[in-house]
N, C-alpha and C positions, 0 to 999 in steps of 0.2 A: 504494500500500500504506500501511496505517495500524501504527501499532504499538507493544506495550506494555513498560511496564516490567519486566524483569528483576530478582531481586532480587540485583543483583550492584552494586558500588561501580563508577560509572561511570569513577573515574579506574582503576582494574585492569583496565579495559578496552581489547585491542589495537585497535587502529586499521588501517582497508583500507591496502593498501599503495597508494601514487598510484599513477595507471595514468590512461589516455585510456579514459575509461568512459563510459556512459552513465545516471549515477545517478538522473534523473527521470523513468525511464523508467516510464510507467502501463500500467498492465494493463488490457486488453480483453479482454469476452467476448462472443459472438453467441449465443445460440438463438432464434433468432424464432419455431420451434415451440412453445417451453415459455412463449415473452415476447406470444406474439399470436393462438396458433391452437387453444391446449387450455382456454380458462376461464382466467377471474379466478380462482379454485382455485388452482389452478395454474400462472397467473402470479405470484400473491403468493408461495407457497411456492418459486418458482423463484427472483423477487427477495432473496427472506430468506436462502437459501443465497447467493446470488451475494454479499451482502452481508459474510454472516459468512467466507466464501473471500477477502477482501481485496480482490475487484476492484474497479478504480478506476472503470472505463467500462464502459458498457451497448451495444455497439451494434446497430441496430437496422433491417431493411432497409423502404424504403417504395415500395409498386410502385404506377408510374403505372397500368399497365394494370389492376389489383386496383380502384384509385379512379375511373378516367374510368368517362365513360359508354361504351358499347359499340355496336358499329354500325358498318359500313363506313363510313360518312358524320358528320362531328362535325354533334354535334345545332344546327339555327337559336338562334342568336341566344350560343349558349353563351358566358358569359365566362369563360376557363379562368384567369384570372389571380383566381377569386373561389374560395374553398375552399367556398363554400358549393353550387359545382357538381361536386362531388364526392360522393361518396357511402362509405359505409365508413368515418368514421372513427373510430368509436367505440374498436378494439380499438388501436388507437397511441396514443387520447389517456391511455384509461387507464393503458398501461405506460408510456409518456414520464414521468405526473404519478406513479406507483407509484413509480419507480425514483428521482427527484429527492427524492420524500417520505423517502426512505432517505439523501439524500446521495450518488447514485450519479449520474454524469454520464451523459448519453445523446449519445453519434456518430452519426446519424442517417444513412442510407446512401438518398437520393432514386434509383432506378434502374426501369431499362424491366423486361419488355419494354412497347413501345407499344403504344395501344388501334388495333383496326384503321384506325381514320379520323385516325393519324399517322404508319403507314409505307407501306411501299411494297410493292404486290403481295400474296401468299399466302404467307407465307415459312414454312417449317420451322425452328427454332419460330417461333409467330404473334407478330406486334410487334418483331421481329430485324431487320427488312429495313430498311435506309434510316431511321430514325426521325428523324418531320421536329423540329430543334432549336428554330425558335422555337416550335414547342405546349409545347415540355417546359420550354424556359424557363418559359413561362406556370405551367405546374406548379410545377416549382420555385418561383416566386415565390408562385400558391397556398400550398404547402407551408410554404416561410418567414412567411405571414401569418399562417397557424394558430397556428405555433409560434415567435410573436414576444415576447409575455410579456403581448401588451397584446390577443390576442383570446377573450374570452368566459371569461378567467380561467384558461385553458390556460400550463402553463408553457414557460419560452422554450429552448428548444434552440439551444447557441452552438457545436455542433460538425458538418459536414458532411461527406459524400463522395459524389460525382458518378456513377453508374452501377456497374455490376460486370462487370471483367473482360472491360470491351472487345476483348482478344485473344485472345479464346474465340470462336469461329464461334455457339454457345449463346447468346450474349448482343448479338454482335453483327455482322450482315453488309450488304455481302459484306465478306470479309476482303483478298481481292486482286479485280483484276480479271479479267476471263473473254480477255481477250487474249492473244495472247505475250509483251508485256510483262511481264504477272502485277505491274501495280502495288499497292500499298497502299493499301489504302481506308481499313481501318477505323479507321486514326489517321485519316484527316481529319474521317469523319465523329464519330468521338469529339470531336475540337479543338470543332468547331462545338458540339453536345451540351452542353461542358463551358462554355463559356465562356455560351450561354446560359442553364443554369441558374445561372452564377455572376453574372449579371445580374439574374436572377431572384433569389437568395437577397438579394443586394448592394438590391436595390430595395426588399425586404421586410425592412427592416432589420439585413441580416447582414452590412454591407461588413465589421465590423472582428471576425468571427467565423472560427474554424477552419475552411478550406471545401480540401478534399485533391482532388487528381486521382488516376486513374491504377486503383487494385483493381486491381492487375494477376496475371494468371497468370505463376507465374514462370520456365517454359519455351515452348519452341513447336514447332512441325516444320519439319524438312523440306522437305516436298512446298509446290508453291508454289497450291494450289488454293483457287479461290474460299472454301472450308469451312477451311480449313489454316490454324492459330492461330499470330500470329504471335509472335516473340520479343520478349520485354518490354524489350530493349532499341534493337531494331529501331523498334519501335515509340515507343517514347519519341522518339528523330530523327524521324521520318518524323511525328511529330504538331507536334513545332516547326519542320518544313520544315526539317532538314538532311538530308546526304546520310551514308553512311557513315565519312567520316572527319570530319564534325560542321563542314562546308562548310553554306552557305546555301543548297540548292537554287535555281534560278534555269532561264527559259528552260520548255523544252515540260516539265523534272521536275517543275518550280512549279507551273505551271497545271494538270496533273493530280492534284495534291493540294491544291489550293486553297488555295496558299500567297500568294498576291498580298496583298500591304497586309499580312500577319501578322509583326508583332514580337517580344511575349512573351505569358510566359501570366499571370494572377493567380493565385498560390495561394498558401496556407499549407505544403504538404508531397507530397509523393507517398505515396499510398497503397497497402501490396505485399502479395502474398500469398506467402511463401517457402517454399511446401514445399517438402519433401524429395520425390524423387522416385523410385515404385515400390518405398518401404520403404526404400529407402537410408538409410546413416548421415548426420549433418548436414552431416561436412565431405566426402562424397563430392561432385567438382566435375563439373559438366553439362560436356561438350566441349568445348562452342560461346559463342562468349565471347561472345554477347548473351542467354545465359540465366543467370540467379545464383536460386542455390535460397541457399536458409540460411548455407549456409558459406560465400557467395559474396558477402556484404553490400558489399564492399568496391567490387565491378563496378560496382552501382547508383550506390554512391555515388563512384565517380571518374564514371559517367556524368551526374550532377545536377551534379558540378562545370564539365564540360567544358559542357553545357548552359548551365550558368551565367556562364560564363566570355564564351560566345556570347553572351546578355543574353536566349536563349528565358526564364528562369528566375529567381529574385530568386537570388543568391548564397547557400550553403550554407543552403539546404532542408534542409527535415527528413527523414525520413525513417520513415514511420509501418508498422508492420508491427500490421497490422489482419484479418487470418485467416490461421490456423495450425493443425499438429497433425499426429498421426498415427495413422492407421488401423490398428487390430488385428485381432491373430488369435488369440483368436478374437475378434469372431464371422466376419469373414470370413479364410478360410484364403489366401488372395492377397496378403493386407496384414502388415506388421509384424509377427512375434511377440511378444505383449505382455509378454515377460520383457525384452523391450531397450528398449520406448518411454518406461517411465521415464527410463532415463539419454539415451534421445534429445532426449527434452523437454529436463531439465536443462543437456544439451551446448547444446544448441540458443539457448535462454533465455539459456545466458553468451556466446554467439557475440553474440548480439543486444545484450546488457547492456554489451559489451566496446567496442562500437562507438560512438563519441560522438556521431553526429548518427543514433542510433537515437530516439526518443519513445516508442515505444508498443512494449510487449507483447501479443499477443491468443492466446487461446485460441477451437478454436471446433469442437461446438457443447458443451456441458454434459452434455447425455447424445444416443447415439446414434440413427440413424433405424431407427426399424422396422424389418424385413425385409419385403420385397415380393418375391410371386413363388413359383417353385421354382428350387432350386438356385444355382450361385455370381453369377446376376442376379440374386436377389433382396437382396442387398447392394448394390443400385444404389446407394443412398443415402451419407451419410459414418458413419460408426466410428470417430470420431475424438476421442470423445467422452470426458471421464473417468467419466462412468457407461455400462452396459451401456443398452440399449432398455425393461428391464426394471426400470431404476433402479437397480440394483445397482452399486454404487463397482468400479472397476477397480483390481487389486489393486496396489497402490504407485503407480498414476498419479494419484489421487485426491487422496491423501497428498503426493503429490511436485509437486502444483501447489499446495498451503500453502507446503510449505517445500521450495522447489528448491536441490537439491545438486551440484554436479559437483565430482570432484574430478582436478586433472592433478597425475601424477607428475615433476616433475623430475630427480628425481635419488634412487637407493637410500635417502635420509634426508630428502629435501627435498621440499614437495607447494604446488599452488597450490591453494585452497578459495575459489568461487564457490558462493553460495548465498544465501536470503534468508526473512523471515517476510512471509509475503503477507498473514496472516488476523489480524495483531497490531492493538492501538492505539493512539495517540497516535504521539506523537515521540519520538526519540531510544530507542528498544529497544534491544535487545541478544540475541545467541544464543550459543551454546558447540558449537565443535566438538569430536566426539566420536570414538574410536576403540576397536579392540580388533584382540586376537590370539586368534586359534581363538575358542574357548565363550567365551574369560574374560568378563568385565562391560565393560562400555563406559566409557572416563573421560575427562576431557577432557585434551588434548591440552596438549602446553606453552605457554603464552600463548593457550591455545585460545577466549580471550571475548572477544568482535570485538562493535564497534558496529554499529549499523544504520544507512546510509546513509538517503535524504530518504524512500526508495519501497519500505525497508528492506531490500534488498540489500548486501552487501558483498562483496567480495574481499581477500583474504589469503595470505599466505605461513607454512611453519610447518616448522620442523626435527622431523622423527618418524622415529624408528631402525624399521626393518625395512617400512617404507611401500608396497611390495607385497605383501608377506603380510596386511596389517590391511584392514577395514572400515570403510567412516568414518560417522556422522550426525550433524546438527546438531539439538541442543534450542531450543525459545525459550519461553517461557511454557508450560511444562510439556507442550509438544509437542513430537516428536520427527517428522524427516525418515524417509523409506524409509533403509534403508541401502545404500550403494554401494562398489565399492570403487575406487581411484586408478585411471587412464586413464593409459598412456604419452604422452606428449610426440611 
């Protein structure tokens, strides 16, 4: 977040209260529909918004199967480590160099599925099965030549992440085996995956570039079937060959996950996806202690530490939260009522913000998919969006990703205020918290002028008599938040 000056006297200005935060935390946004599939038109005009909305990152998905060539069979002679054996890349180059011409950083997300002549069999969906790692490495290293700073005047993308949501059956199988065992597959075949494309980006000049594992879903099932999506932290062990209580697999467990010779991984971060799950609130907690949605950040992050502590891991990782949101109703009636996803967001955002080896914020997508179909399938798509399909702002979620507010009640007089200016300029901003009772006028609060922290977020403490009855929003440069009112403790 950037941000402007206030015209307020910086020294009248209250200060966050210290706290274990996550102040550099950068904001992410994804639509790859509005960033690569509708026109330059409409890329440009999507960049300009994203721009003036304060987000920091662009991320951006790049499919191998969309670029390779096509065929049961890889074509003679092909060198896939050459981007010029690729085909399509017109619509990435131009929004890569679009979004950098703005100042906007691009996350580039290299993922399958694979072209037929790199996985295995006919799978449902095509390129899911088995994809073979060193072609994709190849790719990868492709992809990192394009986008090294030094081919054909293309600018250089220094931020990575490795496939999507390897614990999704959709992206990648099998997920177990077809045995009684019901072993774990798809962390190994992810391990292999990751580490070859991180060979590949590391060869194409990215060793000392942001390169994340992981996109993970952040629940799973149950059922132990081939298709049956496992738990994001199941999965995390079982990719750096531990066993459940974070033991070194060894013996017939080892060599069915292809753990022989494997030590650690290289990365910069884990990459997660925490939704909330089935419209739930942020802090409602999944059962099962290897799934952490939102509220649950903590689970992740004691398991990177225990990870870490093993040496699968480099010591206190980061922790990248790289797609998010929540789906409303309307337009689909199954999702969220979108009189709550404002303060879901905002709760959410401070859960995140709260946490000190959080990085990144993400939103995702900008505006919603289509409808396809008849009836409640044709929401197949996500609604997660702060615009409608139609473009139309969603009413206070639009508003409340500029300036996100939550506020917790302590105590009949006492309140904690998390909030921030995403769409401001420069350094060192500043906002004002606001309040009222009933109709009256809104005014700020006692010591209610808080600085902006680096990514212009802050947190704050503040004595206000009657703090259940009242409304609260925060102004910053003659902008004002949705209004909310205080959340019990």
């Amino acid at each position: 977040m950037r941000h402007a000056l206030l015209c307020l006297t910086l020294a009248a200005l209250a200060l966050p209260a210290p706290a274990a935060a996550s102040p550099f935390q950068r904001s992410i946004l994804q639509d790859d529909a509005q960033l690569l599939s509708r026109g330059a038109d409409v890329r440009e005009r999507t960049l300009d918004e994203l721009k003036g909305l304060g987000v920091d990152v662009v991320k951006m998905t790049i499919s191998w199967r969309e670029l390779a060539p096509r065929g049961r069979r890889k074509p003679s002679g092909l060198n896939a480590e050459d981007p010029a054996a690729y085909a399509g890349w017109e619509r990435y180059d131009a929004a890569i160099a679009s979004a950098r011409r703005r100042q906007l950083e691009v996350l580039l997300q290299v993922t399958g599925p694979a072209p037929d002549w790199a996985s295995v069999g006919r799978s449902e969906p095509a390129g899911a099965s088995r994809p073979d790692a060193a072609e994709f490495g190849r790719f990868a290293r492709a992809v990192g030549t394009r986008y090294s700073g030094s081919y054909q005047g293309l600018p250089r993308v220094a931020s990575w992440s490795i496939w999507n949501e390897p614990n999704l059956p959709r992206f990648l199988l099998p997920q177990r085996s077809s045995d009684r065992r019901r072993t774990p597959l798809s962390p190994a075949i992810y391990r292999r995956l990751y580490l070859a494309a991180h060979a590949g980006l590391s060869a194409s000049g990215h060793e000392r570039d942001t390169i994340l594992f992981g996109e993970l879903l952040p629940v799973g099932r149950s059922s132990t079937g081939v298709r049956s999506s496992l738990r994001p932290l199941e999965f995390l062990r079982e990719m750096l060959c531990l066993d459940r209580r974070y033991r070194p697999l060894r013996g017939r467990a080892a060599r069915a996950r292809g753990c022989q010779g494997f030590r650690s991984l290289p990365s910069s971060g884990l990459a997660y996806h925490p939704y909330a799950t089935g419209g739930r609130a942020p802090t409602t907690r999944p059962p099962h202690p290897d799934d952490a949605t939102i509220g649950q950040l903590s689970r992740v992050v004691r398991a990177l530490d225990r990870l870490g502590r093993r040496g699968r891991i480099a010591r206190g990782l980061t922790l990248y939260l790289t797609e998010f949101g929540f789906q409303t109703d309307p337009p689909d009636r199954l999702q969220t009522p979108i009189r709550r996803v404002d303060d879901f967001l905002a709760e959410s955002e401070y859960l995140a913000y709260r946490n000190p080896r959080v990085g990144s914020w993400s939103q995702y997508p900008l505006i919603d998919d289509a409808a396809n179909g008849t009836g409640l399938a044709r929401f197949s798509g996500f609604q997660s969006g702060l615009r409608f399909a139609n473009g139309q702002a969603k009413p206070d979620i639009y508003q409340g990703y500029r300036l996100p507010l939550h506020v917790r009640r302590i105590s009949s007089s006492r309140i904690e205020v998390f909030g921030g200016a995403r769409n401001a300029d420069g350094g060192g901003g500043a906002a004002v918290v606001e309040s009222r009772l009933g109709r009256a006028p809104f005014t700020p609060v006692a010591n209610g002028a808080v600085r902006l922290g680096p990514r212009g977020y802050f947190r704050a403490f503040f004595s206000v008599p009657d703090a259940a009855r009242r409304e609260f929003r925060i102004s910053s440069a003659g902008v004002s938040s949705p209004v909310v009112r205080a959340r019990r403790l």
